[in-house]
VOGU-3710 file (C-alpha; in Angstrom, 3 decimals, decimal comma):
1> xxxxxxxxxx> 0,000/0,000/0,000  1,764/3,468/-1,176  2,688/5,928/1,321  1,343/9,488/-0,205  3,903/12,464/0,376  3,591/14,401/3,520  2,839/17,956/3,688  5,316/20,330/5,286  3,913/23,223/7,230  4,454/25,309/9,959
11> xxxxxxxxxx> 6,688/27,471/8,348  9,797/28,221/10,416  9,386/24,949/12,156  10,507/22,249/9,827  7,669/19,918/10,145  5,173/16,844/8,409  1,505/18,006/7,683  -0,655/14,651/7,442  -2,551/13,182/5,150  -6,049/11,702/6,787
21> xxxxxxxxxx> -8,934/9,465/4,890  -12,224/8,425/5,776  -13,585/4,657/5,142  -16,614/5,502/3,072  -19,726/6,270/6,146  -21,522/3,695/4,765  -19,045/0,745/4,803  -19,586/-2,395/7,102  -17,127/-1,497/10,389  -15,530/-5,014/9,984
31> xxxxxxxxxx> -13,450/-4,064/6,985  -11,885/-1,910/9,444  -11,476/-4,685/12,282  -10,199/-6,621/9,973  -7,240/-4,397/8,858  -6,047/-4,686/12,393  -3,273/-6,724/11,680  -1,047/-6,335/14,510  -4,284/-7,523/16,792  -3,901/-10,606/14,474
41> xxxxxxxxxx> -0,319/-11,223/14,966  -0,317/-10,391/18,631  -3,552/-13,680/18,390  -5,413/-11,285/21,308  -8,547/-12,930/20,803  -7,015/-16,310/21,205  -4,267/-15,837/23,767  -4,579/-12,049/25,507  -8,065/-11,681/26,021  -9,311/-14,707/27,977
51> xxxxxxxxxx> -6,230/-13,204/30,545  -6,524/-9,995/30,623  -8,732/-7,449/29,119  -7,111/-4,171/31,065  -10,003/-4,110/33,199  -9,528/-1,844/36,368  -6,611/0,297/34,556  -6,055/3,758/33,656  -4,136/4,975/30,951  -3,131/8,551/30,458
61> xxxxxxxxxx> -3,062/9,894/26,966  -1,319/12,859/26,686  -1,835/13,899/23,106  -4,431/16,004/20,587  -7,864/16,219/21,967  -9,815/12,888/21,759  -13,180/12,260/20,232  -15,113/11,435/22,947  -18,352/10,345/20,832  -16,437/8,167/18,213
71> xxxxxxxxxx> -18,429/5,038/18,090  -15,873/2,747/19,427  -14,734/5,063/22,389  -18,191/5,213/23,988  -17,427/5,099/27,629  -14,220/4,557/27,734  -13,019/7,707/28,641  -12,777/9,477/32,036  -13,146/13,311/32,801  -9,618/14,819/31,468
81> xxxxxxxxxx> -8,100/17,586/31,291  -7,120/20,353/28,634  -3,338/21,378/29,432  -3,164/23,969/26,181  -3,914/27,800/27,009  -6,603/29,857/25,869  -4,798/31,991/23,907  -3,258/28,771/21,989  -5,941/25,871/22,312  -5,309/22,698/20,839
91> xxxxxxxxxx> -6,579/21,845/17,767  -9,936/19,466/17,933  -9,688/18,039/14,310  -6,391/16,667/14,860  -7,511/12,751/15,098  -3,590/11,742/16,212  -5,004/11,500/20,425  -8,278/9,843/18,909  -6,682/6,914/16,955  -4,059/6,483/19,887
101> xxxxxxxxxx> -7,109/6,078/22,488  -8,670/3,767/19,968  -5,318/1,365/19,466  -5,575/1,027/23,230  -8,577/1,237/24,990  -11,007/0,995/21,227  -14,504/-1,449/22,308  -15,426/-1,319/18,700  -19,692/-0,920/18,282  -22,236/-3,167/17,039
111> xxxxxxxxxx> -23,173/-6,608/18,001  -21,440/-8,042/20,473  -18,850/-4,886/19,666  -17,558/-7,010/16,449  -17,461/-3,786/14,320  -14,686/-1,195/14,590  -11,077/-0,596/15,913  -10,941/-2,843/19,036  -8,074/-1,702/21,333  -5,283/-4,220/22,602
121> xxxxxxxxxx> -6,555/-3,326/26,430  -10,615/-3,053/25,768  -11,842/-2,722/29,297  -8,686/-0,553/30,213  -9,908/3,217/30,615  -8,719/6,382/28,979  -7,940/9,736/30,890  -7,233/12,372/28,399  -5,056/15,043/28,511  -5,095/17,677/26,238
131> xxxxxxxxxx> -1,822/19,350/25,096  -1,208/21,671/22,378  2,404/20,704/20,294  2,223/23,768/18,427  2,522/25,410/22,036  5,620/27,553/23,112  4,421/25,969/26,210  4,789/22,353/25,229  7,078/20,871/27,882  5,235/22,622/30,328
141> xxxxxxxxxx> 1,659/21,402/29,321  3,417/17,659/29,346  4,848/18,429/32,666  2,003/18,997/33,886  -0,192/16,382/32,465  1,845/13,904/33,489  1,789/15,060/37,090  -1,736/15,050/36,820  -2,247/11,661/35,636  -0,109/10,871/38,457
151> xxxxxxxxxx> -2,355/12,187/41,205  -5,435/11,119/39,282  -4,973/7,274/39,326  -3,208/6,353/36,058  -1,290/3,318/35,952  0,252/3,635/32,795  1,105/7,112/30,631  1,146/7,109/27,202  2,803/9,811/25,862  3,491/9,788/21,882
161> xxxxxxxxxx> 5,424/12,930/21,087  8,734/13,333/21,253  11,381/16,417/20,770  15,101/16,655/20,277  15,535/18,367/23,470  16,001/17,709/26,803  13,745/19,713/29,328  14,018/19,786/32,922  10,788/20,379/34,020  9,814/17,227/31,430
171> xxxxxxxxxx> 11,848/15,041/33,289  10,881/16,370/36,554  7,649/14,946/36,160  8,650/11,647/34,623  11,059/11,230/37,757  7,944/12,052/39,935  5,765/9,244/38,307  8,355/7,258/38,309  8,672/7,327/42,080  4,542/7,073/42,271
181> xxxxxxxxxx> 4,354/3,126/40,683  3,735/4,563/37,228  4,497/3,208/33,931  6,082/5,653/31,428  5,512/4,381/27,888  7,205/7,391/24,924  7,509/7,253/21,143  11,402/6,785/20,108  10,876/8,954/16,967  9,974/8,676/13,583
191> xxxxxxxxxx> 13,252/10,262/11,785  14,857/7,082/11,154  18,144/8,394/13,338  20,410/7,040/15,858  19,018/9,032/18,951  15,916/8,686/20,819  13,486/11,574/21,447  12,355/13,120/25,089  10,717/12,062/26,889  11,441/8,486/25,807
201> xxxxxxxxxx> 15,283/9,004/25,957  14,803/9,832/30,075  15,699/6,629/31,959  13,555/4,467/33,232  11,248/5,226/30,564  10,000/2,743/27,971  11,342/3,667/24,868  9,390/1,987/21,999  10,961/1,686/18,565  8,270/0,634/15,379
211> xxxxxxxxxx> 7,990/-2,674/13,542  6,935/-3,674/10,250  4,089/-6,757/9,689  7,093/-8,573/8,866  8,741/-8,033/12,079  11,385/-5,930/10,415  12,279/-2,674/11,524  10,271/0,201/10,756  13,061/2,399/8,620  11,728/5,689/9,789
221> xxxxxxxxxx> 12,109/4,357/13,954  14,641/6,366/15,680  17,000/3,683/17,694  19,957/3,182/19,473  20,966/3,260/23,305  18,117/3,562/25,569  15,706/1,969/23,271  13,542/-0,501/25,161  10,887/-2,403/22,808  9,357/-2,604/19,357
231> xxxxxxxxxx> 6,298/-2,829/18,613  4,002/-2,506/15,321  3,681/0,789/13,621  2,663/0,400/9,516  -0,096/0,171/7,975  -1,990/0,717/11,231  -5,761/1,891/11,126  -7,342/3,451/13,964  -10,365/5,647/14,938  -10,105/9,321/13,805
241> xxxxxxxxxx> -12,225/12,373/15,235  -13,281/13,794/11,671  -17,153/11,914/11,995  -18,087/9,288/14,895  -17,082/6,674/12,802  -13,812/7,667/10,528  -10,628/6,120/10,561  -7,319/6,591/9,587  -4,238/4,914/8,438  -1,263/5,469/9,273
251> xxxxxxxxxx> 2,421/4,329/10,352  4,342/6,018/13,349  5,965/4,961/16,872  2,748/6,689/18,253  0,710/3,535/17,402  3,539/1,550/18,373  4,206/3,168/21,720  0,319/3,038/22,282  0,223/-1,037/21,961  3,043/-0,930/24,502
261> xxxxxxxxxx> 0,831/1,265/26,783  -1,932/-0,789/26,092  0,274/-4,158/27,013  1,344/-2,604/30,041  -2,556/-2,201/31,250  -2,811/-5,892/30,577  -0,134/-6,855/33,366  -0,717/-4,338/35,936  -4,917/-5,580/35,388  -3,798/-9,783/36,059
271> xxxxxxxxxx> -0,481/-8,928/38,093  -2,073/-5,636/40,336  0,447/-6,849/42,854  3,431/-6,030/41,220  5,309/-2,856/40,916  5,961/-0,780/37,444  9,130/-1,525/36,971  8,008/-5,241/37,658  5,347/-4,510/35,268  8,384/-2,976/32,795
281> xxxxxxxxxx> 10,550/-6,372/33,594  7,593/-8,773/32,176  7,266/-6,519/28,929  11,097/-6,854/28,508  11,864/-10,537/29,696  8,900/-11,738/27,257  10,387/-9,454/24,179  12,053/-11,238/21,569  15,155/-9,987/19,971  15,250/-11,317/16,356
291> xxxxxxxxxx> 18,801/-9,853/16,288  19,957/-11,636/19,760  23,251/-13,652/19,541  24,428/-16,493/22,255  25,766/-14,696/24,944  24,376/-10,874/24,424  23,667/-8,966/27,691  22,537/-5,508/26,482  19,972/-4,661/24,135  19,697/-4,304/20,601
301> xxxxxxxxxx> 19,963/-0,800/19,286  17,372/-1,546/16,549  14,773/-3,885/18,625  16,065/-2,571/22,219  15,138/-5,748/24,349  12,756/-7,015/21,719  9,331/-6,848/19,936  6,157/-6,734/22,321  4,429/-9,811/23,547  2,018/-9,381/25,404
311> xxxxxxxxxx> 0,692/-13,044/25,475  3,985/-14,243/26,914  3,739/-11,529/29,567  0,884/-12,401/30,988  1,421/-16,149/30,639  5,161/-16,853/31,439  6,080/-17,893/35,062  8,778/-15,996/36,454  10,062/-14,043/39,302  8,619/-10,437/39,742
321> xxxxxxxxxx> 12,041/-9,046/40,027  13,218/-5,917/41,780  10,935/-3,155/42,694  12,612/-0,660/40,139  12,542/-3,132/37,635  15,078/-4,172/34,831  15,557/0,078/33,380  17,620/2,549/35,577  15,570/5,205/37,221  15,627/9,454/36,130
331> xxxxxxxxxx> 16,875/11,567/38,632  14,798/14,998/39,528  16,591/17,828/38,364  14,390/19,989/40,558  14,591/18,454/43,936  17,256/20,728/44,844  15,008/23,617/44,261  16,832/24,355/40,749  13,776/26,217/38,756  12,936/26,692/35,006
341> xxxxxxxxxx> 13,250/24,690/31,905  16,431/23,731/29,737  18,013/26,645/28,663  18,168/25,579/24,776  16,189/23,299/22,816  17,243/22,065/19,503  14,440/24,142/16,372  13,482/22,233/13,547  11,746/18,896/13,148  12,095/15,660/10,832
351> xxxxxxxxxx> 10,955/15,163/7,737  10,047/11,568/8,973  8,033/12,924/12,923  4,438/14,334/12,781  0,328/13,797/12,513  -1,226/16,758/13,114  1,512/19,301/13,578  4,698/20,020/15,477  5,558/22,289/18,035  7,934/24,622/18,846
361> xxxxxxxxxx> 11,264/23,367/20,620  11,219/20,131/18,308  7,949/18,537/20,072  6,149/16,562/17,555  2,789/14,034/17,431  5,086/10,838/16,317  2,863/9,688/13,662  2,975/9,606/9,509  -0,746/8,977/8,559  -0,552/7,902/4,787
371> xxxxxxxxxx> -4,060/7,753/3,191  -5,387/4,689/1,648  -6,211/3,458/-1,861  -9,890/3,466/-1,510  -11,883/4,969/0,532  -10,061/8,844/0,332  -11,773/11,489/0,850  -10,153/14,328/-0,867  -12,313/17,247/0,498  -11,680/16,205/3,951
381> xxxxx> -7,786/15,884/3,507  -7,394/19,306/1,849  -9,086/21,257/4,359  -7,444/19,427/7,677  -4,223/20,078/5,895
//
């Protein structure tokens, strides 16, 4: 399936536009379910599912406002809250937070909820947070969500954007939910580069790289040291907030940082007992390294410890592990008082990083939606873009 070209806006800010499409409104939902490949590979109906559904869970989704009447998202998400400013508020037709809710907490509709995008943690629930990327405020809308999801019950964070800079307030909060029994879960990048984007690059984080169906490497996934897993990010189609019931296709470490999130609500909902990093150890124990040679002890720079499987997590006997888990943990840069953000943050984007926009400071949605070969609807795509 062709990848269109990607629009460049933002002008100053090198950035990717995005192209979206819309499954004709009349089109049995099933087509879509059954374009959900990587639920196919990962055999949830067969193997994840009768374990775990992510029932009790909550996962924090700090991204692009979310649809909250899509048809598959019906109740599944809590009350949230907007992060962006007045004066800059974030932009409600971007469908990049929409699609990620849907990979991971998605019930799909209909009859016995057999039509639409059905998430890899369906009972799992969804706390939004609103941020705006093209923000001058950015890290300190995602400093603050995260502390918010913190003191509002989320279990697992899900945050798919990512920025070549390092910000101190940013990893102030990670340290803090990282100290409150919370899992971490960031997009490596989409520029196909040797470095990983913040927040994902902060330790203790879980850095996740992208996949092909093929369980090749995604050649736009940013790797190297600090990478953690790899999960699937092409040809992935998800619920978009155009209509109740559009979708969109697309490939990015957004989707595949979202399955991670989602695989992480699976363990804490059958293991509640254990800690996040023990949560963290099961995810990267149960990965497997297609690269891995006899005697290897540190991971991969392409597949980090491996690529997700979440059936083996929640099935495979074995010791919880430390309380910290298997990752080392971030330090907080503002325990001893120190106040304000980084002093410098690399400008510019990739030409291979963005759905929806990107933000100032290098903070981008980490998605590349690519439209498909039927169902386009060119009205729709020139006016979002």
């Amino acid at each position: 399936m062709a990848l269109k070209r990607s629009l460049r806006t933002l002008g100053a800010v090198t950035a990717v536009g995005v192209l979206l499409l819309t499954t004709a409104l009349t089109a049995h939902a099933d087509a879509a379910r059954n374009k959900q490949w990587a639920l196919q590979a990962f055999k949830a109906q067969q193997r994840i599912w009768p374990l775990s559904t992510g029932k009790g869970v909550v996962v924090a989704v700090i991204d692009s406002p979310i649809r909250v009447t899509h048809l598959d998202l019906t109740g599944q998400l809590l009350v949230g809250k907007d992060f962006a400013s007045s004066s800059a508020p974030a932009v409600a037709s971007d469908g990049h937070g929409t699609m990620v809710a849907s990979l991971i907490a998605g019930r799909g509709h209909g009859p016995n909820q057999a039509d639409g995008i059905m998430g890899l943690a369906p009972s799992a629930k969804i706390l939004p947070l609103t941020v705006n990327v093209k923000a001058a405020g950015i890290y300190q809308q995602i400093s603050d969500a995260i502390r918010f999801a913190v003191d509002h019950g989320a279990g697992v964070i899900n945050i798919s954007l990512g920025g070549v800079g390092k910000d101190i307030a940013e990893q102030s909060a990670v340290a803090y939910a990282e100290s409150n029994n919370v899992v971490v879960v960031a997009g490596s990048g989409n520029d196909g580069a040797d470095a990983i984007c913040y927040p994902a690059a902060f330790p203790g984080v879980v850095a996740v790289g992208g996949a092909a169906e093929d369980g090749s490497i995604w050649a736009e996934s940013n790797r190297g040291p600090g990478l953690v897993l790899v999960a699937p990010s092409t040809g992935i189609l998800g619920d978009d907030s155009g209509t109740d019931s559009q979708y969109s296709l697309g490939n990015g470490t957004s989707y595949a940082t979202a399955y991670v999130s989602a695989a992480a609500a699976l363990v804490r909902a059958k293991f509640p007992g254990l800690t996040a990093g023990q949560v963290i150890n099961r995810l990267v124990k149960t990965a497997r390294d297609p690269n891995a040679v006899a005697g290897q002890t540190t991971p991969d720079p392409h597949y980090g410890y491996g690529i997700l499987r979440p059936d083996a997590a929640l099935n495979t006997t074995m010791a919880a592990g430390p309380a910290a888990g298997p990752l080392p943990q971030v330090s907080d840069p503002l325990a001893g008082g120190v106040k304000g953000n980084s002093a410098a943050v690399k400008q510019g984007g990739s030409s291979g990083i963005g759905a929806g926009a990107a933000a100032v400071g290098g903070v981008v949605l980490l998605a590349l939606v690519a439209a498909m070969a039927v169902g386009v609807s060119r009205r729709r795509r020139r006016s979002r873009a």
